[in-house]
Structure formats: C-alpha cells, structure tokens
C-alpha positions in Angstrom: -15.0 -114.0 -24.8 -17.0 -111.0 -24.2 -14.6 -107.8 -24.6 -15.4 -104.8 -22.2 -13.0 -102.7 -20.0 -11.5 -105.2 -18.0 -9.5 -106.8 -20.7 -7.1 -103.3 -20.3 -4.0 -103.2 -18.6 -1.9 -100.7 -17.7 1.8 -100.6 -19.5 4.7 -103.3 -19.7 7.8 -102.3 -18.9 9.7 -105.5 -17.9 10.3 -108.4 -19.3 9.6 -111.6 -16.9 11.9 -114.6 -17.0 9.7 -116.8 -18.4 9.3 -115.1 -21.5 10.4 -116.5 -24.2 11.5 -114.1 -27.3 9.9 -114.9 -30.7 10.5 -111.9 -32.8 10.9 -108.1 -33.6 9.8 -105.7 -36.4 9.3 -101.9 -36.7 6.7 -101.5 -34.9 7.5 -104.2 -31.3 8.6 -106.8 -29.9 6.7 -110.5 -29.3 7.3 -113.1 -26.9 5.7 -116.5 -26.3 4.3 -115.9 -22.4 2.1 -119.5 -22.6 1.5 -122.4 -24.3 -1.4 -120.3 -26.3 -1.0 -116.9 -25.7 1.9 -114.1 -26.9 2.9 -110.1 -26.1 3.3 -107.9 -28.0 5.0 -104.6 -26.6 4.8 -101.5 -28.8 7.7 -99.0 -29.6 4.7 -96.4 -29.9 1.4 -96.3 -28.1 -0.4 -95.0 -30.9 0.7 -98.2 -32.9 -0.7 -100.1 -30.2 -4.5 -98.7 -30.0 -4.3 -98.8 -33.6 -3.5 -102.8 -34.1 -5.6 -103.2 -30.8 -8.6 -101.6 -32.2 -8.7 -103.9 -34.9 -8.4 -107.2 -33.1 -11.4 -105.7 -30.9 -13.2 -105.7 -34.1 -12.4 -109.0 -35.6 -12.6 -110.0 -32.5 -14.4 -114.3 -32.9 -13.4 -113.8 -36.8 -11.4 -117.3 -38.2 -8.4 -115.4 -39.6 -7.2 -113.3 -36.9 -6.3 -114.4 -33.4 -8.6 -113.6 -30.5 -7.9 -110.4 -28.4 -7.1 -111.4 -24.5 -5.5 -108.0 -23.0 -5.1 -104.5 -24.3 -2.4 -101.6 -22.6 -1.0 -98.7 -23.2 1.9 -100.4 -25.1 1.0 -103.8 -25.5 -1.5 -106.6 -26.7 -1.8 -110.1 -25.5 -3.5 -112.4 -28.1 -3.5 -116.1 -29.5 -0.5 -117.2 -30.1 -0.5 -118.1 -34.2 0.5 -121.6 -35.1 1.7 -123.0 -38.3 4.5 -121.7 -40.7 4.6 -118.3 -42.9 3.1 -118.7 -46.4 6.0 -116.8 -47.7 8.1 -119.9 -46.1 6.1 -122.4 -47.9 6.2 -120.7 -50.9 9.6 -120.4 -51.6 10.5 -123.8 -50.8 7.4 -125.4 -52.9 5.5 -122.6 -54.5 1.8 -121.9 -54.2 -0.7 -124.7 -55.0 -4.4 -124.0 -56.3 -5.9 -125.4 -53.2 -3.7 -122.2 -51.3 -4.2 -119.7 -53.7 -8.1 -120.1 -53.3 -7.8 -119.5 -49.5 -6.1 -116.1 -50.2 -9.2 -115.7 -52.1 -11.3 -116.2 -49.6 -9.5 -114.4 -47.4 -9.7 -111.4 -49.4 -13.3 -112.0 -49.8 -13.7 -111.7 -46.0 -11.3 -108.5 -45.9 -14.2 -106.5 -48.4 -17.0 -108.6 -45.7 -15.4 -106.8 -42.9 -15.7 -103.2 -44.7 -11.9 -103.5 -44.4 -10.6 -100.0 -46.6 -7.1 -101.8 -47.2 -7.9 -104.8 -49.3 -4.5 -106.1 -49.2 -2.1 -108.4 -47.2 2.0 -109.0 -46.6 3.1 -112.5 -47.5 5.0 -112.2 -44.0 1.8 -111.8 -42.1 -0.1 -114.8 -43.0 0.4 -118.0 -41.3 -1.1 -121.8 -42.3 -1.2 -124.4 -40.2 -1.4 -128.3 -40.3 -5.3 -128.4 -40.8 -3.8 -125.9 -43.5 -6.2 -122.9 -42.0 -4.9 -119.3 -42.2 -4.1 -116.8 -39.5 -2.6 -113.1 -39.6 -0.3 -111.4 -37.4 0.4 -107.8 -37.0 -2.8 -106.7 -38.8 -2.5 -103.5 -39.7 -4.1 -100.6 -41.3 -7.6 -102.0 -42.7 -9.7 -99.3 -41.1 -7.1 -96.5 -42.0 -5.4 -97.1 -44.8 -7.1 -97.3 -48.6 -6.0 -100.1 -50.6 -8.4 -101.4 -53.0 -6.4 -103.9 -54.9 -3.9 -106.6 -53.0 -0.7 -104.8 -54.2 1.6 -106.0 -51.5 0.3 -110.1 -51.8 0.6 -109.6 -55.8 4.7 -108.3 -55.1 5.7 -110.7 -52.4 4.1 -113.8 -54.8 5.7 -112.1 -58.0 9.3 -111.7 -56.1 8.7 -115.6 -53.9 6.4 -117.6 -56.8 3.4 -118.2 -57.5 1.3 -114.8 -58.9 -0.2 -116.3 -61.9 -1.8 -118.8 -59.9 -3.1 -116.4 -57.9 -4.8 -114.3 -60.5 -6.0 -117.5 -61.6 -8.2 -118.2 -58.3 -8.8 -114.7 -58.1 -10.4 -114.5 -61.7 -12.3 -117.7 -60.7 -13.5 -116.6 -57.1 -13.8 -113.0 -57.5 -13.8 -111.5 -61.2 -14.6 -108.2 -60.1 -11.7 -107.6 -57.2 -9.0 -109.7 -60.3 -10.3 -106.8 -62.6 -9.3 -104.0 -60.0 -5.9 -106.0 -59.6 -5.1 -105.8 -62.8 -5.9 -102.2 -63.9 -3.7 -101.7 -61.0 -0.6 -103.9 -61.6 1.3 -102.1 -64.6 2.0 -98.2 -64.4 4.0 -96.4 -67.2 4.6 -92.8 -67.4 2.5 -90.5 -69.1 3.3 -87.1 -69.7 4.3 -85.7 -66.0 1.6 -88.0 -64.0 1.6 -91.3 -63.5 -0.8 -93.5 -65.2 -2.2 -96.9 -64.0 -3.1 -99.6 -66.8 -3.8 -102.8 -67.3 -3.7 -103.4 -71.4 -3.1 -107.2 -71.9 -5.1 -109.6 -71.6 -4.6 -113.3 -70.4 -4.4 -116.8 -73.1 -7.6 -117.4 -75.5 -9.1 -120.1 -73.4 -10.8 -122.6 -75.9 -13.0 -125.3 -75.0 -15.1 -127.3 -77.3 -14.2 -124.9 -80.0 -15.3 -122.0 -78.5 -13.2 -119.1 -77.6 -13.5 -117.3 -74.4 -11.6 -114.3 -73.2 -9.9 -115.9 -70.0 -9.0 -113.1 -67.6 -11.4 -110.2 -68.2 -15.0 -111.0 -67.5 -17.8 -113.5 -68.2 -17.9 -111.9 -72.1 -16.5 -110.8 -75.1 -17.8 -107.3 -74.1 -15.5 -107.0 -71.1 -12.6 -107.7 -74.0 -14.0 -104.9 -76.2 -14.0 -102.4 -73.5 -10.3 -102.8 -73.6 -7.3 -101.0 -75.7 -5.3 -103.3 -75.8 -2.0 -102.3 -76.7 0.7 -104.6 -78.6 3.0 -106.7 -77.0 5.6 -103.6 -78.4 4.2 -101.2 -77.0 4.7 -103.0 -73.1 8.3 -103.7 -73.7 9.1 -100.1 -73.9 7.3 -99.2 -70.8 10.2 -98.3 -68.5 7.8 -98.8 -65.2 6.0 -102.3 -64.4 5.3 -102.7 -60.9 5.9 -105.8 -60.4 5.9 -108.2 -63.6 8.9 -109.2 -65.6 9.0 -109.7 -69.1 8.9 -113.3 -69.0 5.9 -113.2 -66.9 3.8 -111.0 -68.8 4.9 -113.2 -72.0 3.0 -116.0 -69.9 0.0 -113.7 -69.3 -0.8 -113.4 -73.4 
C-alpha cells in the first residue's frame, strides 16, 4: 500500500454495532471492525500521531502490522494474530528457537535507527507459523533506550532471562554487553551507579577455557573488575535478578 494523505480520517466518536471490543490500556481502546483489520481510538490525540507516525514508518516491515487509516484520535491497522509471548511463557517458558527471534527482532529495532532498543513482553504477539508481531508500538523514535530493560524484567519476573542472554550473547555480543553493564545497579555514594561485575560459567570445550558471556576473548574478561560473589550479596539494589539467578549466572 502506498501511504499518502488519503489514508487520514477525521475523528471517531461512536462506536458502530458491529464492533466487536478486544481490549483497553492507558493510552485507548481496540476493537475488531473486520476479519483483518482493528481500531484503535486514542484517549489523547497526541498519543495517536505519535503511534501513527511510527506505523507510517515501519510501514511493509514483517514485525509490525500495516498502517490502513490514520485520525485525529484513532488508527486502523492489521489486526495481529497469534497469542502474547508473555502467555506462552508462563505456561511453558521460552525455548531457544523463541529467544533467537527476540534476537532478531532486536536486531531489526537498531536496523530501523529505532532510539528505544527495547520491548514489553505484553506487546509482542507469535502466531502459528510462530512469526512475531507488535502491538502498541511505542516510543522508538522518542524515547532513548539502549539496552532491552523492560524484555529482560518481564522474562526475569514470567521465565526465561538466561536463555535470552544466551541467544543474545550468540546473535549479538555487542547489544548482550550493553545489557548487562545495564542490568545490576547498587548505590554509590549519592548517585546511582550502573554495573555489570560477574561474569557467566567457564565454558570448556576440548580442554580449553573460554570466558562465556563477555566477548570473543580473554581480553574482554581482563577489562573487567570483577567483584566477589560477597561483594553482590550486599548490594541492596538489583534490578531485576535474584540471588538464585545470579548464582546461575557464575
């Protein structure tokens, strides 16, 4: 579809009969108007032109759905199939095969020059052919986030984190490194101080020890201060890890 100026509408203000009600968050309301095609009708316009002007940009992109009508205070788009990821992984965590494709979507998020590398569980959808789809996309021309902050929370609170930063290490060593300098904060003095001080298990093969989780070599594990396993008990602030967890991570 080619967008230009005939793709806006006016304002909504009714609902019709036919709609049929989906769901409601801060920022709307979305109903089903078609086989392939929802609404959704903004509580401010402002939220509107900003989630608008994103699908005009992504607009033919495989992991958002295509733009059809933009108003004052509402968008009509594809309608999003499949079930939520945070759905799937609470009932049977998150496989390798999944945890790649957040990769990949990732990747795609720093393709686009997106300025918020970062994505709610909530928002991302997967259907049969097990391809994924956001909703409400919002923020990744405004906002900075250079590390997926909210994906890492929602899979350290629902399941499935360290298999994440598995794939991520594997697919994308340089965004896992930003992750993880980001992921643990502890108080220093009256500012805030982001760290990341551990490193992940000594990954042997054929006799030969690797440092799994930093870089490609031992110089990336040099670099590091790595402070005692002590010394990240007594941190009174981790963002999102529990002790068990970061027991796992060593």
């Amino acid at each position: 579809m080619i967008i230009n100026k005939r793709i806006y509408g006016e304002r909504v203000d009714e609902i019709a009969p036919g709609w049929k009600f989906i769901g409601a968050g801060n920022n709307g309301i979305v109903y089903s108007i078609s086989k392939d095609k929802v609404i959704k009708i903004f509580r401010e316009d402002i939220v509107c032109d900003r989630e608008g002007d994103i699908l005009l940009r992504v607009h033919g992109n495989k992991y958002f759905p295509n733009l059809v009508e933009i108003g004052e205070n509402y968008i009509v788009r594809e309608k999003v199939d499949g079930e939520c990821l945070k759905d799937i992984i609470k009932r049977e965590g998150l496989s390798d095969e999944k945890a790649v494709k957040l990769v990949e979507l990732l990747n795609e998020f720093q393709m686009l020059g997106f300025t918020r590398i970062d994505v709610r569980l909530k928002d991302i959808y997967i259907d049969d052919e097990q391809n994924i789809k956001l909703i409400d996309p919002k923020g990744y021309f405004t906002r900075r986030m250079h590390y997926p902050r909210h994906l890492c929370k929602g899979l350290k609170n629902h399941g499935g984190l360290n298999t994440f930063l598995e794939a991520l290490y594997e697919n994308n060593p340089k965004l896992y490194n930003e992750c993880m300098n980001n992921i643990f904060r502890v108080e220093n003095g009256k500012s805030e101080e982001k760290k990341f001080k551990i490193f992940k298990k000594m990954k042997k093969k054929e006799g030969k020890g690797g440092f799994y989780g930093i870089g490609q070599t031992n110089k990336f594990a040099s670099e590091l201060k790595l402070p005692g396993i002590d010394g990240i008990l007594n941190d009174d602030d981790i963002s999102f890890i529990d002790i068990s967890e970061i027991e796992s991570l060593l």
